[in-house]
Legacy VTK file of the C-alpha trace (Angstrom):
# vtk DataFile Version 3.0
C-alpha trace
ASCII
DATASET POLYDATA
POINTS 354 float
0.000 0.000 0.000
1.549 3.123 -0.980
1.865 5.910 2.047
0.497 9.257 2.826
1.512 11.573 -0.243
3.271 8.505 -2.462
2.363 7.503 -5.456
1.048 3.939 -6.730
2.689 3.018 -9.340
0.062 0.097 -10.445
-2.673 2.299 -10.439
-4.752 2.094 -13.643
-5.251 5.699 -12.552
-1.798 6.644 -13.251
-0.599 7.768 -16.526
2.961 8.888 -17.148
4.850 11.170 -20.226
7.847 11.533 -20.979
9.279 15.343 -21.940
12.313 16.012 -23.615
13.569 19.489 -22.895
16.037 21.551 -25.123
17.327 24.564 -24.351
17.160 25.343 -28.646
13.503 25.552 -28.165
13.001 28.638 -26.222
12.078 31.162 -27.351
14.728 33.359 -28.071
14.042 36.649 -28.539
12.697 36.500 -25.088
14.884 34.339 -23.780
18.612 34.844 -25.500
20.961 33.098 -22.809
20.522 29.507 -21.757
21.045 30.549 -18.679
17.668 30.996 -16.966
14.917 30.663 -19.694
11.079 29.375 -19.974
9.623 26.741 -22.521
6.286 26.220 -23.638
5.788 22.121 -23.305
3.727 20.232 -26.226
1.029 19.761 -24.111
-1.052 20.507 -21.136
-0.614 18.219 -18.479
-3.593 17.913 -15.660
-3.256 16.721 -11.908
0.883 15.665 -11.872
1.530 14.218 -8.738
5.276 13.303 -9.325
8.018 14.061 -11.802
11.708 12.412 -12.195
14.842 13.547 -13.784
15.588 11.083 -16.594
18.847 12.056 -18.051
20.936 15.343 -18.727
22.902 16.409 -21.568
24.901 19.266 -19.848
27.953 21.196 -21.167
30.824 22.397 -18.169
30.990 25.151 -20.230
30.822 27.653 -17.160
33.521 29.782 -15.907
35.067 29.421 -12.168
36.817 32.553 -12.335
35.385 35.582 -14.094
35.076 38.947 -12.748
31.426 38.886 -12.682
31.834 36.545 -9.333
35.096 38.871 -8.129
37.258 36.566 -8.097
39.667 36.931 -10.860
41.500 39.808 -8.603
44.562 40.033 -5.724
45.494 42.856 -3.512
49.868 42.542 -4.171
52.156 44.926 -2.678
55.922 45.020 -3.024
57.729 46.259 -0.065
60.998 47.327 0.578
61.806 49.666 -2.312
63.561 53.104 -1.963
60.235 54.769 -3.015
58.743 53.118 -0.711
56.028 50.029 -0.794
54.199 49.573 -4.185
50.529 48.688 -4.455
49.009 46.960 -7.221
45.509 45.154 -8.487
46.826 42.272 -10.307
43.966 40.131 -12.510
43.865 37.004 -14.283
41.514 36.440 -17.173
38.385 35.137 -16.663
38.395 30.856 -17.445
38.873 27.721 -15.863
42.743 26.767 -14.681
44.226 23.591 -14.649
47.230 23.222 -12.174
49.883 24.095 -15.342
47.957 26.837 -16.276
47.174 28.814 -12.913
50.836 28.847 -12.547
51.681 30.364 -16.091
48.840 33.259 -15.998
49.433 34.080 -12.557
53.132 34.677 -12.934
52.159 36.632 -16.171
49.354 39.133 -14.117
52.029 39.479 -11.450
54.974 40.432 -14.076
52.445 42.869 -15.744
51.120 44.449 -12.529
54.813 45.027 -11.533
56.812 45.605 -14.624
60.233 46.869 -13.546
60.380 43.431 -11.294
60.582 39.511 -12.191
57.964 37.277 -10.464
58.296 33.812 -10.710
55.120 31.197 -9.412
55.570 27.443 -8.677
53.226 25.072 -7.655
54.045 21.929 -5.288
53.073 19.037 -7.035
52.769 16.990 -3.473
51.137 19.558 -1.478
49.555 21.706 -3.945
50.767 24.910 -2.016
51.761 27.774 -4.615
55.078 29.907 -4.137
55.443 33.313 -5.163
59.373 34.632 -5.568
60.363 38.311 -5.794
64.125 38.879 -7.030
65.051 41.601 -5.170
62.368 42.904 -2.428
59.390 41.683 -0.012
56.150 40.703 -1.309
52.616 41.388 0.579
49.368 39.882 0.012
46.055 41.509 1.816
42.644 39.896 2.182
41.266 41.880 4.349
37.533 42.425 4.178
37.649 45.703 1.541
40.578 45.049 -0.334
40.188 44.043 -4.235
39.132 40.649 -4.633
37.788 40.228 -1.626
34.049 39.785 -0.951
31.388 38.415 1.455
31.260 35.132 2.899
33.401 32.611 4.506
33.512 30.414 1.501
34.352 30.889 -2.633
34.776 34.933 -1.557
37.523 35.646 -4.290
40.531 34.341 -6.115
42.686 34.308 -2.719
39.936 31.974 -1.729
41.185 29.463 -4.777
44.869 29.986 -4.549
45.243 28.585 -0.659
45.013 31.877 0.868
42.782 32.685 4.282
40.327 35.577 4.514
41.185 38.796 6.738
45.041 38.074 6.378
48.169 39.866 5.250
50.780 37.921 4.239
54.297 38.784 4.155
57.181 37.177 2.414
60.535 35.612 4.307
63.415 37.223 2.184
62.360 36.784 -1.647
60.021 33.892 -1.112
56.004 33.565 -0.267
54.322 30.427 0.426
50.998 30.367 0.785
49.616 28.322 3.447
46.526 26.389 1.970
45.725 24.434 -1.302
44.892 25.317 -4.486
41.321 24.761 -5.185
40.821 25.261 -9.095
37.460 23.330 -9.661
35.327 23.623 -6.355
31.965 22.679 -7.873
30.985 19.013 -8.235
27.206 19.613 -8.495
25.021 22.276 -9.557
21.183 22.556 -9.484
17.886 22.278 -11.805
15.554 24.884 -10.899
12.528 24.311 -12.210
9.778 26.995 -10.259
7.289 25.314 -11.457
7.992 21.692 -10.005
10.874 22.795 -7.286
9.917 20.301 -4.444
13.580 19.678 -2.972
14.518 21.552 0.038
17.820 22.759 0.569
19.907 23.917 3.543
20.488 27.700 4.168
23.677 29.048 3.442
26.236 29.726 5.742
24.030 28.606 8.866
20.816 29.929 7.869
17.634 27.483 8.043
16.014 26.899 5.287
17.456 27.570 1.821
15.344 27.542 -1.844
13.949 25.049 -3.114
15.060 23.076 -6.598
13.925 19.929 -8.506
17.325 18.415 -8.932
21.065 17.808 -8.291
22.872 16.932 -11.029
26.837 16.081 -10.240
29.439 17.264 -12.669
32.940 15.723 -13.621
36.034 17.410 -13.314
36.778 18.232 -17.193
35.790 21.792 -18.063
34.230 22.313 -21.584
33.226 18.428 -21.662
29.347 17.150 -21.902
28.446 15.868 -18.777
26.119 12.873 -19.671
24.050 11.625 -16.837
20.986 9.035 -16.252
21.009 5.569 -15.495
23.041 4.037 -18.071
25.387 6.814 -18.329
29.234 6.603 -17.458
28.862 9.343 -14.878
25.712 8.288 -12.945
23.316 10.819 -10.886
20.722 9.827 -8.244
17.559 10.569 -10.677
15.394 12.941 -8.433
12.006 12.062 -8.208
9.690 14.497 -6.667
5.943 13.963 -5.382
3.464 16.442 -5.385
0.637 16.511 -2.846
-1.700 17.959 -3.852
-1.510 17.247 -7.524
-0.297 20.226 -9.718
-3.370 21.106 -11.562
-2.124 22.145 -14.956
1.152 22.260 -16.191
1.800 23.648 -19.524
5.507 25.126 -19.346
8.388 25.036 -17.319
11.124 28.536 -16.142
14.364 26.911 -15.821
17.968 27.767 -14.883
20.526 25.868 -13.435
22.079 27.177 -10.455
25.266 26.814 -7.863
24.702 26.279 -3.964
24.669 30.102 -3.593
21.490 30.394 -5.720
23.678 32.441 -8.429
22.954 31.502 -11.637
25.114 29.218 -13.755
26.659 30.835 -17.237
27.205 28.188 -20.029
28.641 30.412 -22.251
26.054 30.490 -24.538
26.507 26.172 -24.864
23.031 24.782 -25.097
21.933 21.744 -22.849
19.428 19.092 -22.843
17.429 17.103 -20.619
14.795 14.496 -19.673
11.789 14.152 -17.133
8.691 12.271 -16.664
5.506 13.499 -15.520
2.784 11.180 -13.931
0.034 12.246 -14.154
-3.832 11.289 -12.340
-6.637 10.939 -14.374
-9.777 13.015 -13.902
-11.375 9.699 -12.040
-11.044 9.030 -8.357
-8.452 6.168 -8.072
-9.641 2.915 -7.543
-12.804 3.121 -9.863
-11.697 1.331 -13.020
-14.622 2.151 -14.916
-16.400 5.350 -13.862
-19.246 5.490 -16.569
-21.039 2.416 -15.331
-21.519 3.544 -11.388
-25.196 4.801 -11.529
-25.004 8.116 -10.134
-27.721 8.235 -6.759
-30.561 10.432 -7.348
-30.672 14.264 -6.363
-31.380 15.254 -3.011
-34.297 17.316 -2.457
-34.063 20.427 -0.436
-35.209 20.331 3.053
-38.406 22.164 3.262
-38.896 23.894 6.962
-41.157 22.583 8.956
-44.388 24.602 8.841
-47.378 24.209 11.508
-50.634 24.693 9.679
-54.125 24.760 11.793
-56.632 22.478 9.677
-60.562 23.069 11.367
-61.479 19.446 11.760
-63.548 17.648 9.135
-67.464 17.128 10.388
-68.715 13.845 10.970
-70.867 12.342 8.186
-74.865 12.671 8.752
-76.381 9.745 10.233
-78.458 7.888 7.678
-82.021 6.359 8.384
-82.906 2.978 8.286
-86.533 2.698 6.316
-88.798 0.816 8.145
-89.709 -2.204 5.592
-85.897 -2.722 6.083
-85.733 -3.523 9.750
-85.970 -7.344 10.581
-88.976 -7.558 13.051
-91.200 -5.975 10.054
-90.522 -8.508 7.857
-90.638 -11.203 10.411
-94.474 -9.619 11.452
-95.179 -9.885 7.794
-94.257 -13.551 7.471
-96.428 -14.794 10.877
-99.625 -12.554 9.832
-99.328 -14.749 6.221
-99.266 -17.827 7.946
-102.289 -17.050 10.516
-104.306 -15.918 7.149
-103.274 -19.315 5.296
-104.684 -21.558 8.615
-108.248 -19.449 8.885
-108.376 -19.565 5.318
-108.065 -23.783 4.924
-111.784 -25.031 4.127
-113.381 -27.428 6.879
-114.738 -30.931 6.115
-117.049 -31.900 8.760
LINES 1 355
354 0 1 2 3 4 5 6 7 8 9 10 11 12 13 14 15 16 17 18 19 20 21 22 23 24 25 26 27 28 29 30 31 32 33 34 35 36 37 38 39 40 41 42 43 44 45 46 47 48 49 50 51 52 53 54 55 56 57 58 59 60 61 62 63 64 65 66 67 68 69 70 71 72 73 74 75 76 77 78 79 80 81 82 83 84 85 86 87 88 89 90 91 92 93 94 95 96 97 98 99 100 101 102 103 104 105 106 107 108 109 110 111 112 113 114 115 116 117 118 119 120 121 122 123 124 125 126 127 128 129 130 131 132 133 134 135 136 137 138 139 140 141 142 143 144 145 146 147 148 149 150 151 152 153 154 155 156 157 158 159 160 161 162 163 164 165 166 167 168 169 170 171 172 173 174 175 176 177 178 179 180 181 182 183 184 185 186 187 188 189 190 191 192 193 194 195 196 197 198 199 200 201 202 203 204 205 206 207 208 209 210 211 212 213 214 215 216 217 218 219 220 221 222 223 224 225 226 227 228 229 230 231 232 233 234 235 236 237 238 239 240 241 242 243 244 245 246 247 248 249 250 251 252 253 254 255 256 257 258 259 260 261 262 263 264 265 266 267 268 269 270 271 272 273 274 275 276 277 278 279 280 281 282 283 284 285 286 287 288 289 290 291 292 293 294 295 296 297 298 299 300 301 302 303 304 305 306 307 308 309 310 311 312 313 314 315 316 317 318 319 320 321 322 323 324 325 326 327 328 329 330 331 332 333 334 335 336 337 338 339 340 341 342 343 344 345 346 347 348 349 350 351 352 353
């Protein structure tokens, strides 16, 4: 027996479709980015009381650092110069690094931020700890709340987040050489999220502590390769726990979904313009209450008529009938007269023979 809420999946009440969503057929003159976009579905589906994530086609085409997010940028100053210390913003292009590459660009923002000194960056392959080296001076890094490239949030709050360095910290160089105490963390996102308003069921925890966070319809993991397909469903290489959401009660009508893909911090995912694809399947209740496998033949029972008030109504009593009278040839003792006078007439009447 299913529960409270769950649906029965071998009720002949129970009919399910399956939709196959593309982000190519939005609409897009209203919609231009794949970003966050609505679809109109082919058809209008009554009474849905659950809907599961089949499959998705979806490109890790989005950027970890750009400076839409903030953090692409580092506070740097060089100390120890006869001019004294020298400040400088340095930036690395928006993009996704790889352990080679975060090395080379970073070297490169640093050389062009400071131009009249070499920088050189290396990268630990065991520990994964980057080391900046100055050739002739001191080198300061602040992330301090305020500084460039430094934002809210204990977590993901810029690119000195990424490289291994901690928040509301200055760091100072011993001699020519900087190491900076954490990890480099170049691909911090293993999921992301399917919003869906119209069937987001799926609670999710608040950020940073908070209680409740928004809801979404799915999780759908990602694999480490940037600007690879991430194919996912239950035959897929890279498997995903297929979300399967209930609805109670039943979603009336549903006739097109608003969808964007999120992170954790409810900030919208940008694919870079890469379109995406996926699958879901709506069951849906017929208009019949379940259990009755053939509504038309149950007789319907008859109207009920309206309760009249009751009304007291004073009726004069009927009178009694008239009392008929008996004629008297009808009464017995006449008739039984009649008879004895014939038969005293009949006995004088008898001739004598004497």
């Amino acid at each position: 027996m299913a529960g409270a809420g769950a649906v029965c999946e071998s009720c002949e009440s129970l009919r399910k479709f399956i939709v196959h969503v593309d982000s190519r057929d939005r609409n897009f003159d209203a919609h231009p980015s794949p970003n966050a976009y609505k679809i109109r579905l082919p058809a209008r589906y009554k009474h849905v009381v659950a809907a599961r994530l089949l499959g998705c086609e979806l490109p890790s085409s989005f950027f970890v650092f750009t400076a839409a997010l903030g953090n692409t940028s580092l506070k740097v100053t060089i100390i120890g110069t006869t001019g004294g210390p020298t400040t400088q913003t340095v930036t690395i292009p928006d993009g996704n690094y790889t352990q080679t590459t975060i090395v080379t660009y970073l070297q490169t923002a640093l050389n062009t931020a400071f131009p009249s000194h070499i920088f050189e960056v290396m990268l630990d392959p065991v520990s994964l700890q980057l080391t900046i080296i100055l050739d002739k001076h001191e080198v300061e890094i602040d992330t301090t709340l305020g500084a460039p490239g430094v934002g809210e949030g204990p977590v993901e709050w810029g690119l000195g987040y990424y490289l291994g360095i901690p928040k509301n910290t200055v760091l100072t160089s011993s001699g020519h050489t900087l190491t900076l105490p954490g990890v480099v963390s170049l691909n911090p996102f293993t999921y992301i999220l399917l919003d869906i308003a119209e069937l987001n069921n799926v609670d999710t925890g608040g950020l940073y502590g908070s209680e409740v966070g928004p809801q979404t319809f799915a999780k759908v993991p990602l694999s480490n390769a940037s600007f690879e397909y991430v194919f996912t469903g239950k035959d897929a290489t890279y498997q995903m726990h297929l979300a399967h959401v209930q609805y109670r009660p039943p979603i009336q009508r549903l006739d097109r979904l608003s969808i964007a893909f999120k992170f954790h911090n409810d900030k919208v995912v940008d694919f870079n313009g890469i379109e995406h694809s996926f699958s879901i399947e709506l069951t849906c209740r017929l208009p019949q209450v379940a259990g009755r496998r053939n509504p038309a033949r149950l007789v319907p029972p008859p109207p009920k008529m309206p309760k009249m008030p009751n009304v007291v109504v004073n009726v004069p009593p009927s009178p009694p009938p008239p009392e008929r009278k008996k004629k008297w040839w009808t009464s017995w003792w006449w008739i039984a007269s009649f008879v004895v006078a014939i038969a005293i007439a009949a006995v004088y009447a008898r001739p004598s023979y004497a």
